[in-house]
Each structure stands twice: as C-alpha cells, then as structure tokens.
C-alpha positions as CSV (number, residue, x, y, z in Angstrom):
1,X,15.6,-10.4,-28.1
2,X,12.5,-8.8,-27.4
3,X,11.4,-8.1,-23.6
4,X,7.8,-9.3,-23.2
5,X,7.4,-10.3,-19.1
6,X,4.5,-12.5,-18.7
7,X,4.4,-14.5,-15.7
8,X,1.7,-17.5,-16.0
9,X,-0.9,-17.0,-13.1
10,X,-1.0,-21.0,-11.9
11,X,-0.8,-21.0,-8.3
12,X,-3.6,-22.0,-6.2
13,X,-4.0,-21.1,-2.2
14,X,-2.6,-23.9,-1.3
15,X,0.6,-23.7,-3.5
16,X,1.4,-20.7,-2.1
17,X,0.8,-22.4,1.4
18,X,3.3,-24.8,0.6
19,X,5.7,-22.2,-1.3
20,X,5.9,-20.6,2.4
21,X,6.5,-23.3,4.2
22,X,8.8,-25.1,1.6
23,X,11.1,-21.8,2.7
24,X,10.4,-22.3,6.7
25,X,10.8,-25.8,7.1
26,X,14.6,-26.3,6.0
27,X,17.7,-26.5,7.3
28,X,16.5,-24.9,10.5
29,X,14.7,-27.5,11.9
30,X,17.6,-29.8,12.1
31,X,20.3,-27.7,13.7
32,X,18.1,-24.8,15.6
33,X,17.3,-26.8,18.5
34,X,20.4,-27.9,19.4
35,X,21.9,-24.6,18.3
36,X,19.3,-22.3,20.5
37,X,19.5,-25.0,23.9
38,X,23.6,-24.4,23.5
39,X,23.1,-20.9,23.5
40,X,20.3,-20.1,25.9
41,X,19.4,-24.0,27.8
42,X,16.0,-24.7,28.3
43,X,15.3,-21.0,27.9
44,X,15.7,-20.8,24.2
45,X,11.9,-21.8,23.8
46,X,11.2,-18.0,24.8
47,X,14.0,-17.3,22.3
48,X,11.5,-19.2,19.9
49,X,8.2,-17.2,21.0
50,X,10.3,-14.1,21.1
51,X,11.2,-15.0,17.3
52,X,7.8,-16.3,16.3
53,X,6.4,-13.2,17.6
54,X,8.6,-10.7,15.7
55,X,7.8,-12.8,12.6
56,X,3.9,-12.8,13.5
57,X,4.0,-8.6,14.0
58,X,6.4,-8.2,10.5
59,X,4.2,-10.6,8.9
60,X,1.0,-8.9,9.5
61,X,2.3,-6.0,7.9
62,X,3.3,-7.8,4.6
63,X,-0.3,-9.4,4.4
64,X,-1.4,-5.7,3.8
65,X,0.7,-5.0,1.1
66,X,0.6,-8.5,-0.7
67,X,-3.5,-7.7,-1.1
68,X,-2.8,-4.5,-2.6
69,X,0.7,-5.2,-4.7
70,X,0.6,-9.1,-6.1
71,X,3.5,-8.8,-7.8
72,X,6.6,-11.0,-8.7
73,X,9.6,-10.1,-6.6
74,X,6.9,-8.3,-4.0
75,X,9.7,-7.2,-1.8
76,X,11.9,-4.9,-4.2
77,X,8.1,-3.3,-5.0
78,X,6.8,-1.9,-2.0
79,X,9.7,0.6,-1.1
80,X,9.8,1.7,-4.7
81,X,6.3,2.3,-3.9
82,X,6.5,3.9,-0.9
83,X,9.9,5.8,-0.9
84,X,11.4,5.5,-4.7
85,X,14.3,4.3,-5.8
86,X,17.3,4.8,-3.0
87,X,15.0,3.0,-0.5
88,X,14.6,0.3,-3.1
89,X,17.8,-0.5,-3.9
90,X,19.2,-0.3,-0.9
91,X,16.9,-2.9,0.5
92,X,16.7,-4.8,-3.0
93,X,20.6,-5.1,-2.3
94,X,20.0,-6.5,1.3
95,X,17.8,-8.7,-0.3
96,X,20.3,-10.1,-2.7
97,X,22.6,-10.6,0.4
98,X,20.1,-12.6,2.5
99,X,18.0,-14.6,0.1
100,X,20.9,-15.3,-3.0
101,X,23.0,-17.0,-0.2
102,X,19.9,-19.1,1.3
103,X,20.4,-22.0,-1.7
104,X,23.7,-22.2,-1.2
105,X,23.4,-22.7,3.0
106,X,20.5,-25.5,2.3
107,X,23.0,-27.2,-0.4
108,X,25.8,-27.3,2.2
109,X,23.4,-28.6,5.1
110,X,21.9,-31.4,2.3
111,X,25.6,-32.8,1.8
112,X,27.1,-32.4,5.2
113,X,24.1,-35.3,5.6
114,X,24.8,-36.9,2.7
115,X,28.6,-37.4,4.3
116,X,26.9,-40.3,6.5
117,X,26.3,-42.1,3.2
118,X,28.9,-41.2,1.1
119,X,31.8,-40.3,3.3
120,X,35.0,-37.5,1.9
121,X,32.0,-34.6,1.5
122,X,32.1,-33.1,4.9
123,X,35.6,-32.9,7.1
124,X,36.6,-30.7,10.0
125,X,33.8,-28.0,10.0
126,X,33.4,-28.0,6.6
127,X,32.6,-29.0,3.3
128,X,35.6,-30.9,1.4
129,X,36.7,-30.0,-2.5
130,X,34.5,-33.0,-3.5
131,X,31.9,-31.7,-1.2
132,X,31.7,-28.3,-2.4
133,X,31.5,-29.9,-6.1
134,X,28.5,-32.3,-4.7
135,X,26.9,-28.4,-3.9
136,X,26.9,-26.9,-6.4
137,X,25.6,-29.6,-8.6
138,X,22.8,-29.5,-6.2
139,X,21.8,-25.9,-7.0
140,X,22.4,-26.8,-10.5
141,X,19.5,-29.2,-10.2
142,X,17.4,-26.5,-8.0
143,X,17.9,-24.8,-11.3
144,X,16.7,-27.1,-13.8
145,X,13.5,-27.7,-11.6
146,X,12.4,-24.4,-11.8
147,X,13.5,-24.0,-15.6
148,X,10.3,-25.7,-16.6
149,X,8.1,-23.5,-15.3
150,X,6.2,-22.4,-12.1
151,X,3.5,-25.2,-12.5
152,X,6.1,-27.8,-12.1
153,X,8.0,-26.4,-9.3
154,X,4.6,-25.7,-7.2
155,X,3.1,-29.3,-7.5
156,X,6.8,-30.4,-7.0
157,X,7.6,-28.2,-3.9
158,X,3.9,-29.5,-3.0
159,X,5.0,-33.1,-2.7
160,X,8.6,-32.1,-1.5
161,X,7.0,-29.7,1.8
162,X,4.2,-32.0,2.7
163,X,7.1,-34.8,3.6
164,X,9.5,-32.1,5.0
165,X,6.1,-31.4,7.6
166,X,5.3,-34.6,8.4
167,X,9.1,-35.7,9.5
168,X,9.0,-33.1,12.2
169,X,5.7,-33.8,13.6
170,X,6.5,-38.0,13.5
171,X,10.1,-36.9,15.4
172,X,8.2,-35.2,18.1
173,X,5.9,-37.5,18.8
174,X,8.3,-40.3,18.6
175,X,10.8,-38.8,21.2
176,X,7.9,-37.6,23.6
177,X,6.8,-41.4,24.0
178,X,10.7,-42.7,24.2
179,X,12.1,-40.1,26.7
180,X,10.1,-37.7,28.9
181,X,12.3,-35.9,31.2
182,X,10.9,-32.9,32.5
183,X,13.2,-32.3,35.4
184,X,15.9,-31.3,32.1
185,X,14.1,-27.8,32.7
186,X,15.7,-27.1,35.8
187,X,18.9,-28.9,35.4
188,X,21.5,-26.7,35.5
189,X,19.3,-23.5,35.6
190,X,16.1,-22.2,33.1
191,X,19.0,-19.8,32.5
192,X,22.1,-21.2,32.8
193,X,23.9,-18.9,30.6
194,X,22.1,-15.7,31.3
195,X,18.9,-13.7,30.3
196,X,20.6,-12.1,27.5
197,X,21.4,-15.4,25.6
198,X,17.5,-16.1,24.9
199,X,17.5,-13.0,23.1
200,X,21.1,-13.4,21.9
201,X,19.9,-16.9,20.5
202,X,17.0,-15.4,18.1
203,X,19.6,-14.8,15.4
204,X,22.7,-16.8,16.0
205,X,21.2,-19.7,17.1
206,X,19.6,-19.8,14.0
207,X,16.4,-19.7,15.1
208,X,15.4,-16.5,13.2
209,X,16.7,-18.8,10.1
210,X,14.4,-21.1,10.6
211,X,11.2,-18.8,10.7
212,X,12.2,-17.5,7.3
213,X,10.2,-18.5,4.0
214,X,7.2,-16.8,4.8
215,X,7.4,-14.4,3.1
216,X,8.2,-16.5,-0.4
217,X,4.5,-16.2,-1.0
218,X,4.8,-12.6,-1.7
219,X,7.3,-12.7,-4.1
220,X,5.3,-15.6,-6.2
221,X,2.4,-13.3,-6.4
222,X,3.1,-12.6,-9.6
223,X,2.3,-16.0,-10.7
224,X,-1.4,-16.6,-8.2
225,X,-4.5,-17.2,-9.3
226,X,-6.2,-15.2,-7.2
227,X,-3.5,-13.1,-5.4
228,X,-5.3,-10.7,-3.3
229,X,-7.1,-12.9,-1.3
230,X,-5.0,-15.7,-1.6
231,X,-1.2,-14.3,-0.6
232,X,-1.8,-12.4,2.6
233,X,-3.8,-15.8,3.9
234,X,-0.7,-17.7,2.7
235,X,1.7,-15.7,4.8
236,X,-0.2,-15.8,8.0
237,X,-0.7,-19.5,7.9
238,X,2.7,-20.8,7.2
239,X,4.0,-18.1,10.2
240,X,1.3,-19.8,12.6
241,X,1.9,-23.5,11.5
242,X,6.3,-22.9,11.9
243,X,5.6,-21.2,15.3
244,X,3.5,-24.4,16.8
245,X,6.3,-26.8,15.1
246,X,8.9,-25.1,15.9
247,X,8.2,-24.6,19.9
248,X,6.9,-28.3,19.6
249,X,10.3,-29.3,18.3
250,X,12.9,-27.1,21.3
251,X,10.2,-28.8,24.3
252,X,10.9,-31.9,22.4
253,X,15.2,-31.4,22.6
254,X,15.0,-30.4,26.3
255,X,12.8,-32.9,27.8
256,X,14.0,-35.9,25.4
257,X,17.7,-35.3,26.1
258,X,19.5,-38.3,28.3
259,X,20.4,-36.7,31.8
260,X,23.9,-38.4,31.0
261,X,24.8,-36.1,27.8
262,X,24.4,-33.0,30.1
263,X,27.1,-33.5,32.2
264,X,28.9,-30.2,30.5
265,X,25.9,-28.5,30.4
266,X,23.9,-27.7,27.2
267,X,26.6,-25.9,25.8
268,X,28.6,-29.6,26.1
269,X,26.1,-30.9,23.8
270,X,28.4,-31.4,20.5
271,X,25.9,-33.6,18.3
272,X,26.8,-33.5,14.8
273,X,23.6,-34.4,13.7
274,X,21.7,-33.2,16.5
275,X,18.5,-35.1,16.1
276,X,19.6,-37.8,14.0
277,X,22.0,-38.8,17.1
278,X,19.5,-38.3,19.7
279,X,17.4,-41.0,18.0
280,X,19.8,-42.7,17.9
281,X,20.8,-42.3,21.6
282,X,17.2,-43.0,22.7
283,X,17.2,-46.5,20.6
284,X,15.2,-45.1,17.5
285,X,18.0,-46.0,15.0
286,X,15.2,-47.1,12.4
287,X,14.2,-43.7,12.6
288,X,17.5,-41.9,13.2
289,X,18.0,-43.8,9.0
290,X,15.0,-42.2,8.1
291,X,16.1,-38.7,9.3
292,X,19.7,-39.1,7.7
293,X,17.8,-38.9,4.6
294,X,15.2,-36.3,5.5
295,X,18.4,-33.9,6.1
296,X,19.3,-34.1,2.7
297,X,15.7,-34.0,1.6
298,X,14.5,-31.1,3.6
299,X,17.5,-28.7,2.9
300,X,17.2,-29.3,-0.6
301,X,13.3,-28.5,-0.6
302,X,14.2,-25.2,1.2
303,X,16.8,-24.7,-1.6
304,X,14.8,-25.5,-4.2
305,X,12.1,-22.7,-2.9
306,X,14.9,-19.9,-2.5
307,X,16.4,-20.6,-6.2
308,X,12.6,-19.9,-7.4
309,X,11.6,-16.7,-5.2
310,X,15.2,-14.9,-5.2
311,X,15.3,-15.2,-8.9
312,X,11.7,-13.1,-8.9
313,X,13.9,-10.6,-6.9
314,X,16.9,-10.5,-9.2
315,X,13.6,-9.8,-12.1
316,X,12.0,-7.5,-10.3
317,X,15.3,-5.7,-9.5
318,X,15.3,-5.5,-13.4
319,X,11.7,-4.0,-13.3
320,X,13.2,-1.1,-11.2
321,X,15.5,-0.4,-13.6
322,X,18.6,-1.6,-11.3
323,X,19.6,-4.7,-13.1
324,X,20.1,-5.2,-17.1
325,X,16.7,-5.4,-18.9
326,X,17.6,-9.0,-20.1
327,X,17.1,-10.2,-16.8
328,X,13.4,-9.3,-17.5
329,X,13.2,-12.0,-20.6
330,X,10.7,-14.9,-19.7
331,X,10.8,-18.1,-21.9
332,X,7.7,-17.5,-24.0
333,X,6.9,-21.7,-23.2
334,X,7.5,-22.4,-19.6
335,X,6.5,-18.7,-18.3
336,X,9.6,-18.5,-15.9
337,X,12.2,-15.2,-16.0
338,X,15.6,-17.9,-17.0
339,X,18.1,-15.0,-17.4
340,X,17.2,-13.8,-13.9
341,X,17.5,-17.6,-12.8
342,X,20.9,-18.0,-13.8
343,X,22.2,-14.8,-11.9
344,X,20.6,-16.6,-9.0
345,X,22.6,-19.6,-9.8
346,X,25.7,-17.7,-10.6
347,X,25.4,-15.4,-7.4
348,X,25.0,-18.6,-5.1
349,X,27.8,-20.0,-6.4
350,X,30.0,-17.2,-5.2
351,X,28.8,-17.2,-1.6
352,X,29.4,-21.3,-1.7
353,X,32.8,-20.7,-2.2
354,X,33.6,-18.8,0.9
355,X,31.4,-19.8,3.4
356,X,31.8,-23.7,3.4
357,X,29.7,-24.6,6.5
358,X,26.2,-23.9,7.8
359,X,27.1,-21.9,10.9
360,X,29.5,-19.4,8.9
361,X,26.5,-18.3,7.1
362,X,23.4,-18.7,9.2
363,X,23.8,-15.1,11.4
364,X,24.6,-12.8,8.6
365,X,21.4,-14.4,6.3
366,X,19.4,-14.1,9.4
367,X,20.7,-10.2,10.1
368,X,19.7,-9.2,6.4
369,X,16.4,-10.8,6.1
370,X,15.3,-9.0,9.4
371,X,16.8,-5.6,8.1
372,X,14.6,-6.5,4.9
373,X,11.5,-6.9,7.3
374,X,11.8,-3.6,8.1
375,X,10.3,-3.3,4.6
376,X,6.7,-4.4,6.1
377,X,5.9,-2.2,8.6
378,X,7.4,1.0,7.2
379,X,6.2,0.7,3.7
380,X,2.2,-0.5,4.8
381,X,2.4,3.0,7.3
382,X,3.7,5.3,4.8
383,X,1.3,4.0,2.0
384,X,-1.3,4.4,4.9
385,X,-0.2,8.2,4.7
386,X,0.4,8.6,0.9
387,X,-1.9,6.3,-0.8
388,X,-4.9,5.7,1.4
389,X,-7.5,5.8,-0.9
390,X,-5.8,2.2,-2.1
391,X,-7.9,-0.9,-2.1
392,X,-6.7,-3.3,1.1
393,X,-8.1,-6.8,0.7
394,X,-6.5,-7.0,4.3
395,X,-6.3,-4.4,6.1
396,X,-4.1,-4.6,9.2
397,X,-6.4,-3.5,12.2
398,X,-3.9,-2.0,15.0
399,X,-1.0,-0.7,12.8
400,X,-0.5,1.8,15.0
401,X,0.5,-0.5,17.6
402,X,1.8,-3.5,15.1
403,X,3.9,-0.9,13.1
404,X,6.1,0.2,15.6
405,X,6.6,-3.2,17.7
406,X,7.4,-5.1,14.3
407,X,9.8,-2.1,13.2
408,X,11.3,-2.6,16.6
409,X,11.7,-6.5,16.6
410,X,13.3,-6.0,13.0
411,X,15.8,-3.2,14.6
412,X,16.6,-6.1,17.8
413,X,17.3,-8.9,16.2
414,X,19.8,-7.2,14.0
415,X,21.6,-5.5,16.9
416,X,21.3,-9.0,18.5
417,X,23.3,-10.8,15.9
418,X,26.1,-8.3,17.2
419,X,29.2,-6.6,16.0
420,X,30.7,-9.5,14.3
421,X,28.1,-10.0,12.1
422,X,26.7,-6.3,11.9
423,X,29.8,-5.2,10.9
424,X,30.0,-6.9,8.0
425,X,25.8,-7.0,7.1
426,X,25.5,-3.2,7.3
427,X,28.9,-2.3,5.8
428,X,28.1,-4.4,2.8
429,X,24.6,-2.5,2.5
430,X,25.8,1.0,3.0
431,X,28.6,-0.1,-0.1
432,X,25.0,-0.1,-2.1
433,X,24.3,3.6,-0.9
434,X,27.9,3.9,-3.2
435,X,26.9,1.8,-6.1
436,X,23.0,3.3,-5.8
437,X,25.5,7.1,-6.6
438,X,28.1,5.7,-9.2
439,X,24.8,4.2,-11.0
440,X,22.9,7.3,-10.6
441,X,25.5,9.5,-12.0
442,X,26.2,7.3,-14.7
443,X,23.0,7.6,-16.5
444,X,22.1,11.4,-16.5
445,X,19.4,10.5,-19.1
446,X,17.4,9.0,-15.7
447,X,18.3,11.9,-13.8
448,X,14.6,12.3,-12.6
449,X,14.3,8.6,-11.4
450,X,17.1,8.6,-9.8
451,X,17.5,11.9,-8.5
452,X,17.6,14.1,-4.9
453,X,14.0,13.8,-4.6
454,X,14.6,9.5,-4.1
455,X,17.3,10.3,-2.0
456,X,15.9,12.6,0.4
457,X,13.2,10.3,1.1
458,X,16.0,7.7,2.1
459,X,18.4,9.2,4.1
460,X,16.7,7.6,7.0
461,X,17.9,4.2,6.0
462,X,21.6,5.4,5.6
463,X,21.1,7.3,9.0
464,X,19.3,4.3,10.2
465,X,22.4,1.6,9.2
466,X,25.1,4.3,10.7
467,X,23.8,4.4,14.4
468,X,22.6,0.9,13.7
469,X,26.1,-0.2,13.3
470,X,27.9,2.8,15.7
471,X,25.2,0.6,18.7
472,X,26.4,-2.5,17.9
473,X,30.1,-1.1,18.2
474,X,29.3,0.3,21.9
475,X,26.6,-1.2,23.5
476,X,26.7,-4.3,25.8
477,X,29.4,-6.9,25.9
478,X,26.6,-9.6,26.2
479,X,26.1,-8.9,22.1
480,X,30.0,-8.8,21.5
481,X,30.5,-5.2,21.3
482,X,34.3,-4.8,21.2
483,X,33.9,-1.5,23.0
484,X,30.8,-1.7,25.7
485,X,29.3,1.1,27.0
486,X,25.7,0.9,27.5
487,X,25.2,-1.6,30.2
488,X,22.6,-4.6,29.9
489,X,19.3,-4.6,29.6
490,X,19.7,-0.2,29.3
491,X,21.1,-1.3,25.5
492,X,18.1,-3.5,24.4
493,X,15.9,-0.1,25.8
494,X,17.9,2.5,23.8
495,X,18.2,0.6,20.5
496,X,14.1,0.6,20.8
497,X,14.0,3.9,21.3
498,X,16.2,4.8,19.0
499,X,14.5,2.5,16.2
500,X,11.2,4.7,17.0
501,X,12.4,7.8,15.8
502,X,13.7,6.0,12.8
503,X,10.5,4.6,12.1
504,X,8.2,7.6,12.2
505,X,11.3,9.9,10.3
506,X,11.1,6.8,7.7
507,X,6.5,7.2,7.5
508,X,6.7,10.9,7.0
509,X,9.8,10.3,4.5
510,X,7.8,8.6,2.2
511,X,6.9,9.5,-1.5
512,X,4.0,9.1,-3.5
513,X,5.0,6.5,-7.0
514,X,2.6,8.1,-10.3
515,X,1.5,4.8,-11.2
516,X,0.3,4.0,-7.4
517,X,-1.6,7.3,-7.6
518,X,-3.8,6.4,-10.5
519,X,-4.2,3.1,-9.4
520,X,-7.7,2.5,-8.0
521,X,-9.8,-0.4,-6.2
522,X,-11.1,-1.6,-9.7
523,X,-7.1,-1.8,-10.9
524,X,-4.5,-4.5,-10.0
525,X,-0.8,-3.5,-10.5
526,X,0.4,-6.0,-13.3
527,X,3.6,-8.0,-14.0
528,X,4.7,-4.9,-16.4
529,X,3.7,-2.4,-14.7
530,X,6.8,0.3,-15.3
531,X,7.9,2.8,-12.6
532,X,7.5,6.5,-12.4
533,X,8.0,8.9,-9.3
C-alpha cells in the first residue's frame, strides 16, 4: 500500500463557515443555559462574555497562523513549527483527549433526546445498554458520511448547520414574545451563589463547550480553495456569530423562566430537557415537538463535524511521525484519509463506554481544548520571533497585548474547571511526556527528530502542567481544591501571573523547523510537506 496524501482542495468560504459553526452549535446550546443559570443565576451571561471573550482573544491568534500554515490537522502543525516535536505531541495528545471524545458526547446528547420517542435509551443519568448500542451506531453513520469524501460532508454539514442556526434564533424570538420577565434578574440576587461561580461556570457549565468548533476550519485547511484568505475569515466569523447567539440564548432562559419554577432558586431548576420543557411550560408544545427533534439533529451535526476534523488530527499526527504511516493513506477516489477515520471511530468508541452521560464528559473536553488554545497565542509569538520574515495574510495587530491575555484566559479556564477534573486532564497529558520518551528511545534511527534539542524547547509545558495541577491542588475552595490555601479572588491573580512567566519562558523556548525556514511569501506549506528540525 503505497502512501500518496492528497487532500482534494473543495471547500469554499462559506463551507468552512459552516464547518465552524457545524462544531459550535451542538449539544451546547441545549443544556448550557440551564447548566450556566444553575451554576452562576442570572449572572452566568458574564460567564458567557467572559467565555466568548477568551475564545475571541485565542481566536485571533489562530487566524494568524491559519493564513500562513493551511494545512490538514492545523493544530498538531503549528507547535511542530514553532517548538518541534515534544511540544507537538504533547499537545497533539491533548488534542486526541478533547476532540476524539467530542463525537461520542454529541451521540449520547442525540439519543438521550431520542428517549422521548423511543423510550429504554436513556434511564437514571445515563444512557441504557440499548442506548449505548443506539450511539454508537450513530458514530458509525458520522463515519460513512465522511467516507465519501470532503465534498459531500461540506454541502451536507451545509444543509445540516443552516437548520441547527435557525432553531436557536426561532426559540429566542419565540420565548421573548411568550414570557418577558425581567424582574427574574434580581430574583434571588444577580449573584445568588457568588462571584466566583460566573467564572466557575465558563467550563463546567458547559459553556466553554459550547464555544468550541471554531477552530474546525483550521484543521480542514488542507482541503480550501483558497485557504489563506479564506480560513482565518472563517474562524473569526463563526466566534462572532456563537457569541451573539449564545448571550441571546442565557437573556432568553432568565427572563423567559415562570416565576413559579424558581421557588428553589436557579439551582432548583431540574429540566431534563431544559428548553424543550420550558416551551412546553410557556404553552409552545408545537414547538417544544419541533425542538425534541432538533436535539437529536443538532448533536448529531456537531458529531458529524468532530468525526471529520479529529480524524485530520489523527493524519496529521501521522505527518509528524507519531502515529503509523498508514494512517496517512487517502482513498485515491473520495480524497479523504479512511485509515485515520477509523482510529477516530475506534477511539470514540472507547470514551462512549465509560462516560455514559453528557455531564460526565463536558468539563474534562472543555479543560483540554482550552489547554490546546494555548497552542494560538504561543505558537503565532514565537513564529513572530523565529520566522518573521513569513508571509501573514492576517496579521494580528496587538499581539503583544492579545498574546498574553488569550495565553491567560487559556491558563483560567483550565484552573477553573478545578481539581476534579485537572487532576485527571493534566495527569493523562503528562502520561504523553512518558510515551513522547519510551517512543523516542525506541527509534534511535530518529534520534535527531526526536532528540534533547525538542525537549529542551518543551520543558515549559511539562513545567507549565506541574504548577498547573500543584494550583489547582492548593488554591481556593470556590474551584474544589481539596487542600485551599490561596484565598479568593488572590488565586484567580496568582495563576495569571504565574501563566505570564510561562508564556514568555514558552516564546523565547521556541525553535526554528528547516522547512519553515526556506519557506517564503511565494511558497505555501503543502499536504506532504515532511518535517525537519
């Protein structure tokens, strides 16, 4: 079996528009109001600025790099670019951890909806045996539509994520001219359970779940038609558009929401279907029908997105020489990378298995994907330092400022999620530091690629997930740290101080790849472009 990657450059502007936002709009939409009100109350619509902010900074940095690297599984790229190999996998393994279990969360959301029509596949928290079967033959099917190729999943996903928008906007309006209670803002308190749950909210509430997807444009790049101009417009549209819908949607919870169903508070709020039943509540059953089945629809859209993009990881993961070279075999008719497809199935299957509800899931994928985003704002200032002779269709004005900020909102949101879900996220990406060593070692032939020069320039991020993980351990008991010592807003101030020095030990750690070196404004880094430090 020969290896011959070619990637079929068929996606428009707009496809990659709708490849963004067919990852945003999911899932999120459905439970992250209700989710973020029964954290934080009426406050939790600064928990979605706060988010949509973060995710405006990070993304500004990724529109830089996606004009100067369109390339399939974009992510993996720009650290090997920027700091070699360690950095790479270490984040390419993150990666795998946050995106590989994103089909798997949509499938479960889909048929924990699907349980109002066919009842027996959701019981107690969870999906059932038959539920979990129902699932998986759902990701089997996100599978087949991607198998025959990216022109057929982008003017499917097209269809799919112009419905999964338009639901949304039609439930807004709909509830603002049924119920109008502004008074909901005050009941109980703006804050009724404290300053720290808005922040608190960004990543368990799944709120920071809900914003992801932007950056799926990126890792299509590979297959644009004109990616340099196209991708980095992509990104910052579909973050602008999920901000407006998403703050549209929280006012829309909290002003909508019967004065009776607060009696407990927001936190007393137990909707199982949180919009569906407030239509329902406010006498919109017609459209409470038409939601039922938009909860199956949008999930699986999301799904559908995540099977595509995370399987350009798993083949770009191959590109770096991490993964077996079969995973870079593309079907010489349909133009998509199968072998790297199937992992994608195969490793979704074993996080379904475990995790057999929504919420189990939701804070460790939203943890990982903002310790990915780190990826932005470190890798466009080092390449600022190393490679700045580089053509930038965009180039960020500000970075300076931007940098920093979006290295800090990463750093926050993970320590945020707290030591629950830390201590599993950054334990399982240090265990790649191990395998990144036994692989290493194993292949003295690639001594040079894989060698001290790669792993000097990322001791940072080991550095970086230690104190990362020892601040979630001992800061404040408002972000479940079993042993609190730093009091209360002091924590939030120390972790962004100590993120700075992490972020300008990670510009000044960066090395220089040969190929980016040579490559010039007339040049654009191709699907096969191989990788030498």
């Amino acid at each position: 079996m020969s290896i011959e990657p070619k990637l079929k450059r068929n996606l428009n502007f707009w496809d990659l528009v709708m490849v963004s936002m067919g990852g945003v709009i999911g899932s999120g939409w459905l439970f992250g109001s209700w989710r973020g009100a029964s954290l934080a109350g009426p406050a939790s619509i600064f928990s979605w600025l706060i988010g949509g902010i973060a995710v405006i900074l990070i993304g500004l940095t990724f529109a830089e790099l996606s004009g100067i690297f369109p390339e399939a599984g974009a992510l993996v790229r720009y650290p090997q670019y920027s700091h070699g190999t360690f950095v790479s996998f270490l984040l390419g393994w993150a990666m795998i951890l946050g995106f590989a279990s994103t089909p798997p969360i949509e499938a479960e959301s889909a048929v924990q909806f699907a349980n109002y029509y066919i009842p027996g596949l959701y019981a107690h928290g969870s999906l059932t045996g038959v539920g979990l079967l129902v699932a998986a033959l759902l990701m089997l099917v996100f599978f087949f539509l991607n198998f025959f190729g990216v022109i057929v999943f982008a003017k499917t996903n097209t269809v799919w994520t112009a419905i999964k928008i338009i639901v949304p906007v039609v439930t807004i309006a709909l509830l603002l001219l049924t119920a109008f209670h502004p008074g909901n803002f005050t009941a109980g308190g703006f804050t009724p359970y404290g300053s720290s749950a808005i922040f608190a909210a960004v990543p368990l509430g799944g709120i920071l779940y809900a914003y992801l997807g932007f950056e799926q444009a990126m890792d299509m790049a590979g297959e644009a038609k004109h990616p340099q101009r196209d991708v980095p417009r992509a990104v910052i549209w579909s973050v602008f558009i999920a901000i407006i819908v998403y703050v549209l949607l929280q006012i829309t919870w909290v002003v909508s929401m019967p004065k009776s169903d607060l009696a407990h508070g927001w936190a007393g709020i137990t909707f199982s279907s949180p919009f569906v039943n407030l239509a329902g509540t406010l006498g919109l059953g017609w459209w409470a029908t038409v939601l039922f089945a938009d909860a199956i629809w949008s999930p699986s859209g999301t799904g559908n997105v995540y099977m595509v993009s995370t399987s350009r990881i798993m083949y770009a993961m191959a590109k770096n020489r991490y993964f077996p070279k079969v995973l870079l075999w593309v079907h010489p008719k349909t133009g998509v990378p199968v072998w790297a497809m199937l992992m994608t199935l195969i490793v979704g299957y074993v996080f379904l298995l475990p995790f057999p509800s929504w919420s189990a899931l939701v804070g460790i994928v939203s943890s990982a994907t903002a310790l990915i985003y780190i990826i932005g704002p470190v890798c466009t200032a080092t390449l600022r330092r190393t490679s700045s002779d580089l053509e930038r269709p965009f180039r960020l004005p500000g970075l300076k400022v931007v940098g920093p900020l979006a290295f800090i909102a990463a750093t926050l949101i993970i320590y945020w999620s707290g030591w629950a879900t830390d201590s599993i996220l950054l334990l399982a990406v240090l265990f790649g530091a191990i395998m990144y060593a036994y692989g290493a070692s194993s292949f003295p032939e690639n001594t040079a690629p894989y060698g001290w020069k790669h792993i000097k320039a990322g001791i940072w991020l080991v550095l970086y997930l230690v104190v990362l993980l020892l601040l979630t351990y001992v800061g404040s008991k408002n972000f479940g740290a079993p042993h609190p010592i730093i009091p209360y807003p002091l924590d939030i101030l120390v972790v962004a101080a100590v993120s700075l020095v992490f972020y300008y030990w990670s510009i000044h750690s960066g090395i220089q790849a040969k190929q980016v070196s040579t490559l010039r404004a007339s040049e654009a880094p191709t699907n096969d472009m191989p990788i030498s430090t």
